[in-house]
C-alpha positions as CSV (number, residue, x, y, z in Angstrom):
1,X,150.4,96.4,127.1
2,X,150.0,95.1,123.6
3,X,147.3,92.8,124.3
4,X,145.4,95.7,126.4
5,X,145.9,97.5,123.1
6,X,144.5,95.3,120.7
7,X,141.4,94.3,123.1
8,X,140.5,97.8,123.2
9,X,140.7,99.0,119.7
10,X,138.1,97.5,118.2
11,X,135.9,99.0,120.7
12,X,137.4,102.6,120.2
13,X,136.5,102.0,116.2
14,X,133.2,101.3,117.1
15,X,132.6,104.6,119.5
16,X,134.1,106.5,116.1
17,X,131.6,105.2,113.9
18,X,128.8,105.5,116.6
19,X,130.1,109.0,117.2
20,X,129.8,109.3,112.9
21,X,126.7,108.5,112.7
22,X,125.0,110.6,116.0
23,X,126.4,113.2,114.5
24,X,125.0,112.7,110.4
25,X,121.6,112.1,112.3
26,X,121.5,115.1,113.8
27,X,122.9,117.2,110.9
28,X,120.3,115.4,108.7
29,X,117.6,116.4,111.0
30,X,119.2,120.3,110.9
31,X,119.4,120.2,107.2
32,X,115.4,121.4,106.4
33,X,115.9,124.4,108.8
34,X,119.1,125.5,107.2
35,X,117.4,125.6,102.9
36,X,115.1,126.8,101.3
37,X,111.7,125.2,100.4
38,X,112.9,123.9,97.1
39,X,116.0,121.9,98.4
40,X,113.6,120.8,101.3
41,X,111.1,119.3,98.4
42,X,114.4,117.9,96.1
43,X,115.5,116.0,99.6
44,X,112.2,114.4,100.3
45,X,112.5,113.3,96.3
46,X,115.8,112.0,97.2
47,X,114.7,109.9,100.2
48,X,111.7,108.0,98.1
49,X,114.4,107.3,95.7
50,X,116.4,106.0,98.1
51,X,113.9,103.4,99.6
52,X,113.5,102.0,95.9
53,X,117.2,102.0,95.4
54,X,117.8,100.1,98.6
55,X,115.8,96.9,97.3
56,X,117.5,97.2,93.7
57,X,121.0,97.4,96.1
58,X,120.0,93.9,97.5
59,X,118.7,92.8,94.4
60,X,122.0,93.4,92.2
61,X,124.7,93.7,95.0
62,X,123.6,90.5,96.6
63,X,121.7,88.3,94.6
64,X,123.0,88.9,91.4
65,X,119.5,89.7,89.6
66,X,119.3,93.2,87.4
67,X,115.9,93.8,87.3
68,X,114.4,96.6,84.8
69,X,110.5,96.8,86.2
70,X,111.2,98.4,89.3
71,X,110.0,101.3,87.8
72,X,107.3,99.2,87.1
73,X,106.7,98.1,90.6
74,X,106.7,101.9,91.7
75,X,104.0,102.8,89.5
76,X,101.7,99.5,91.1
77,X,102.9,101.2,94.6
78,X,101.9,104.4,93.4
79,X,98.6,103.8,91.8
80,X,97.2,101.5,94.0
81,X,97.3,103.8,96.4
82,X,95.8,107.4,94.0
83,X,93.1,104.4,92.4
84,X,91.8,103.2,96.5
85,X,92.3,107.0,97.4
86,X,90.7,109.1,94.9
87,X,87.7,106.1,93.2
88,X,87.1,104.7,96.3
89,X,87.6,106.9,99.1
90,X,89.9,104.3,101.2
91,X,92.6,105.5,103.3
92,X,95.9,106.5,101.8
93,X,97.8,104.3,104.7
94,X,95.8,101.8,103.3
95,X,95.9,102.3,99.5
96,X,100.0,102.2,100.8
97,X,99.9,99.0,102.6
98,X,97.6,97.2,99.4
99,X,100.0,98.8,96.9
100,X,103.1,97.1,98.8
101,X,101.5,94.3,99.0
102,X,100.0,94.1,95.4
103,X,104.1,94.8,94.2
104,X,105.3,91.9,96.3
105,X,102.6,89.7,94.4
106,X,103.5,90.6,91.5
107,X,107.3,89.9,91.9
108,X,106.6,86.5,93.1
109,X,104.4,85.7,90.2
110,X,107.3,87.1,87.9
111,X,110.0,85.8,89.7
112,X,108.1,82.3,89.2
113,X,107.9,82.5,86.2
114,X,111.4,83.4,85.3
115,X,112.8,81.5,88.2
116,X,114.9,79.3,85.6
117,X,115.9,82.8,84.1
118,X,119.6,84.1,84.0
119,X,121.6,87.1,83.4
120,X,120.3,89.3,80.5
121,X,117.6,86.9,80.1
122,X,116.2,87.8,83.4
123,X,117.0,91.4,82.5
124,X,114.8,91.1,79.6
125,X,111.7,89.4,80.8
126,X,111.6,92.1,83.7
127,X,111.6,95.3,80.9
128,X,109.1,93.1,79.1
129,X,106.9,93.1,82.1
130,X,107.7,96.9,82.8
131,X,106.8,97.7,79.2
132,X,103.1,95.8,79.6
133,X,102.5,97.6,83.0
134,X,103.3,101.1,81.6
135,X,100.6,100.3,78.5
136,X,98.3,99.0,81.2
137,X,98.5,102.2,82.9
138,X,98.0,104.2,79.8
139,X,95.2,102.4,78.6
140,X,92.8,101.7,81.7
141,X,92.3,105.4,81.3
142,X,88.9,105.2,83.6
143,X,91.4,103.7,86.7
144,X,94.0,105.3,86.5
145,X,93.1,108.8,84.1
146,X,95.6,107.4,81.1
147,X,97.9,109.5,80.0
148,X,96.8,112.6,81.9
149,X,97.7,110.8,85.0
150,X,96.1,110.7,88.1
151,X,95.5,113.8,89.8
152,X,93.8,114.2,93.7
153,X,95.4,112.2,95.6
154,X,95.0,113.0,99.2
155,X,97.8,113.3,101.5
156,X,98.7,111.5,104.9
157,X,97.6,112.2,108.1
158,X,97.9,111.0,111.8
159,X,94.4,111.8,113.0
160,X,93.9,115.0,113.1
161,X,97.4,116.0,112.1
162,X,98.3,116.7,108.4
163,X,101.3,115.7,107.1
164,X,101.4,119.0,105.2
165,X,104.5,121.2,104.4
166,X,108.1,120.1,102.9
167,X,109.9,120.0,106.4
168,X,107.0,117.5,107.7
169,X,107.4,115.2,104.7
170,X,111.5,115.5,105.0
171,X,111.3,113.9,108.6
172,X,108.6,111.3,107.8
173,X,110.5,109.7,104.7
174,X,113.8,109.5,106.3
175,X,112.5,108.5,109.4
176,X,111.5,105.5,106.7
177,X,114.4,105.6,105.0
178,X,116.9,104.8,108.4
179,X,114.0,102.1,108.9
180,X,114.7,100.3,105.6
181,X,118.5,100.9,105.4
182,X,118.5,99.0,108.7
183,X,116.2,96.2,108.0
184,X,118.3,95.6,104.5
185,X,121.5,96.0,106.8
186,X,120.7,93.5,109.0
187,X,119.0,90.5,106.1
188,X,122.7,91.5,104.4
189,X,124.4,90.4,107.7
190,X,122.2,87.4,108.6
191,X,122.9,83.5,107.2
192,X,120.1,84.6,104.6
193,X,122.4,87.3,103.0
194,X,125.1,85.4,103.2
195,X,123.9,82.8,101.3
196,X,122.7,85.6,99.1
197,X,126.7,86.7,98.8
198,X,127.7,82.8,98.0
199,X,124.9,82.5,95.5
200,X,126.4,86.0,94.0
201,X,129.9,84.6,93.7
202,X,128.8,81.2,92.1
203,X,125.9,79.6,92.3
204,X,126.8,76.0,90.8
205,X,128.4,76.0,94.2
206,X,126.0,77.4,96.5
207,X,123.7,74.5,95.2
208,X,126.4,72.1,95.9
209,X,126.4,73.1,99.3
210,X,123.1,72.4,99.5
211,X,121.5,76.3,98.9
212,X,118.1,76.6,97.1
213,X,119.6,79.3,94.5
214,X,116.1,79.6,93.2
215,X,114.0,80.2,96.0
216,X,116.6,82.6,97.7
217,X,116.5,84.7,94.1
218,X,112.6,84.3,94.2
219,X,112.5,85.9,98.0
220,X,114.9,88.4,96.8
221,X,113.3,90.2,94.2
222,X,109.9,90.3,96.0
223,X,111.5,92.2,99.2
224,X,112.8,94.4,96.8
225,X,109.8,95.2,95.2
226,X,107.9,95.6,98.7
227,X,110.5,98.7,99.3
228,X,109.6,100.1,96.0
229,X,105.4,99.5,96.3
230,X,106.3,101.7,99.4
231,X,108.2,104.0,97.8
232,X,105.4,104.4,95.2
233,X,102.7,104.9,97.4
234,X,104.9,107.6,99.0
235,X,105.8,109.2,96.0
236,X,101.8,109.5,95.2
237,X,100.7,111.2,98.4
238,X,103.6,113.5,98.1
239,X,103.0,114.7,94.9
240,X,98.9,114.3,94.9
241,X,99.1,113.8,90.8
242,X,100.7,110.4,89.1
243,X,101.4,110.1,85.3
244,X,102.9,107.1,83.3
245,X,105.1,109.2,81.9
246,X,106.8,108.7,85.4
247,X,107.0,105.2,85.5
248,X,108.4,104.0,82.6
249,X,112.0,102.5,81.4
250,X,114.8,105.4,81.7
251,X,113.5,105.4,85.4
252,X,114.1,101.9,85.7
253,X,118.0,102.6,84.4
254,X,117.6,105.6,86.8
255,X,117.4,103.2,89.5
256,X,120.3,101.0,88.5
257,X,122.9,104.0,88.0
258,X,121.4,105.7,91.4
259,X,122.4,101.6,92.8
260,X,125.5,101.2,90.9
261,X,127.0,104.9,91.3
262,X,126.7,104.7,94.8
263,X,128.3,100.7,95.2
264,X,126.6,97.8,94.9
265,X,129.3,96.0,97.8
266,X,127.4,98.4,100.5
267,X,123.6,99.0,101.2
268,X,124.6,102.5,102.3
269,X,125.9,103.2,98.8
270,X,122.4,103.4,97.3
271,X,121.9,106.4,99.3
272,X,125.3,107.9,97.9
273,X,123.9,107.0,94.3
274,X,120.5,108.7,95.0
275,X,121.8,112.0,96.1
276,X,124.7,112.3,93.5
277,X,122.4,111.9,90.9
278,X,119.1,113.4,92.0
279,X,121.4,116.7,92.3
280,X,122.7,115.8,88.5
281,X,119.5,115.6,87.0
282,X,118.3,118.5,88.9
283,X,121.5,120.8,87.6
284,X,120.4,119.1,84.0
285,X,117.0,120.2,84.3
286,X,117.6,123.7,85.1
287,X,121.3,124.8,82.9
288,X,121.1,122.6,80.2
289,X,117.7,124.8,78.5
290,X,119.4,127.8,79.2
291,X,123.0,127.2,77.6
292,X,121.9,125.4,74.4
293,X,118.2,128.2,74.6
294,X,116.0,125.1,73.9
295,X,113.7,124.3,76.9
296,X,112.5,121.3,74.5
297,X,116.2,119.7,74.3
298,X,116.6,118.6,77.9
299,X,114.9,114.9,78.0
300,X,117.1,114.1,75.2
301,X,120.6,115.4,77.1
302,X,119.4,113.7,79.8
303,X,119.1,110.6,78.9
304,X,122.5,111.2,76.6
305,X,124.2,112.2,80.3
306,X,122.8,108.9,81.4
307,X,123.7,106.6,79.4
308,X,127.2,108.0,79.2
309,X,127.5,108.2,82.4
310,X,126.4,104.4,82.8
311,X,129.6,103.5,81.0
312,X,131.6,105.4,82.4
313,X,130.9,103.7,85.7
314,X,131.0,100.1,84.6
315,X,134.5,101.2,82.7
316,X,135.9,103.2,85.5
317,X,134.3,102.8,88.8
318,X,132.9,99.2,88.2
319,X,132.4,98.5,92.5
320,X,131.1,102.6,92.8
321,X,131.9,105.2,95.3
322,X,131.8,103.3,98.2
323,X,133.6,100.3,97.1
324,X,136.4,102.5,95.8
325,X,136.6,104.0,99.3
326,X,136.8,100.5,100.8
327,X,139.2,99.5,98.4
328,X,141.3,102.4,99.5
329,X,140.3,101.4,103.0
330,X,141.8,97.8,102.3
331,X,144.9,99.1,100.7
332,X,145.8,101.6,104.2
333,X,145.1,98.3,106.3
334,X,147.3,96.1,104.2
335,X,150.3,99.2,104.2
336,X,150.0,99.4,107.7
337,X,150.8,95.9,108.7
């Protein structure tokens, strides 16, 4: 009876988390029928987020790399798609497909270049790239409109179908984002990730087993700017009008507390990170003018809130939400036995 008992639970876990997820899928899917317009729009916000965060996830959770120009690889996602829209009349899906394509070339020509790169020193040659980018932007004013931004761009369609309204957009991007979080899932759980996870622990050993440290980084940080050129180009035919404003270095830390909140041990804890704080800044944006009576103080508390709350998760929640539930998860198997 005891070994019918242990052949059989693992399989009665696995229903459970099947059963889990069905039924997150089909609340997600209720969600946009249940709020208003506003929450619908904030969601869709939340799910581009989350396909950026899911590349820095792998970037920093496996590989070991912080990188501070994804923001800087959203804005090439983003632009290239408004520029090829709005100057030259290409499709959007197109102007996508180029700007994903145009992020992963740039990665690779970064990463190249700072393939011999460690630690903060990689950190640094990434913001200074992010910081040339953002003045490119600014400056090419007849491209890409300067610093009024980039306004017109068209929307998606399939054929003759619009992708028009909030609830339209909500299914589209998380139809993406489910796509993505499976894809990383699955490199995570393949001999490639788990090189990545060897390389993470110590890499003077994963190259004396014979692992190319510097070509797995290199492959690393250009699929992780493919997901954010996609989530760029998203982000422009969602909101029609682009700025540099939006692209610049507190989103980059945005991106690595959204990554690091939510747990850098699971690929699903970039999506925890994204919503918790999506719905912070959001709460920021519309209490904070109206208790101190300043509309004009807000940035600033902002990016206070932020950086506090950076420390506070390196000091007390250093593996993030979900590794402190998989800690506690741990801790109930090891009682238990």
């Amino acid at each position: 009876m005891e070994r019918i008992v242990q052949v059989h639970k693992p399989a009665a876990i696995g229903m459970k988390r099947w059963g889990l997820v069905v039924l997150g899928v089909i609340g997600a899917a209720a969600l946009p029928l249940l709020v208003n317009s506003y929450l619908t729009s904030v969601l869709v916000i939340i799910g581009i987020y989350c396909i950026t965060t899911v590349g820095v996830s792998l970037l920093m959770g496996f590989a070991g790399l912080v990188s501070l120009a994804q923001a800087a690889f959203w804005g090439v996602g983003a632009y290239a798609t408004g520029v090829m829209a709005v100057s030259f009349g290409i499709s959007p899906w197109l102007g996508i497909v180029l700007g994903v394509l145009l992020s992963g070339l740039l990665a690779f020509g970064l990463g190249w270049i700072t393939r011999n790169l460690n630690g903060h020193y990689f950190s640094l040659a990434t913001l200074g790239f992010g910081i040339v980018l953002n003045i490119v932007l600014i400056e090419e004013s007849e491209w890409t409109g300067g610093s009024s931004g980039l306004s017109g761009i068209p929307g998606l369609s399939f054929g003759s179908i619009s992708l028009s309204g909030d609830t339209a957009w909500y299914y589209f991007v998380w139809a993406i984002v489910l796509l993505c979080l499976f894809l990383c899932r699955n490199l995570v759980h393949s001999g490639w990730g788990r090189n990545l996870r060897s390389m993470h622990a110590s890499q003077a050993a994963s190259e004396s087993m014979g692992i190319h440290t510097g070509r797995y980084r290199l492959q690393a940080f250009v699929i992780s700017a493919l997901f954010t050129g996609l989530s760029g180009g998203l982000y422009a035919c969602y909101m029609s009008f682009i700025s540099p404003a939006v692209f610049n270095f507190d989103m980059s830390i945005k991106f690595v507390i959204m990554a690091v909140l939510g747990g850098l041990v699971s690929i699903w804890g970039s999506l925890v990170g994204v919503v918790v704080v999506t719905l912070l800044v959001e709460a920021l944006r519309q209490y904070v003018p109206v208790i101190l009576q300043d509309s004009s103080s807000g940035g600033a508390i902002e990016v206070i809130f932020f950086g506090v709350l950076l420390v506070a998760i390196m000091v007390y929640l250093p593996n993030g939400i979900m590794g402190m539930f998989q800690k506690r998860k741990s801790n109930m198997r090891v009682n238990a036995k």
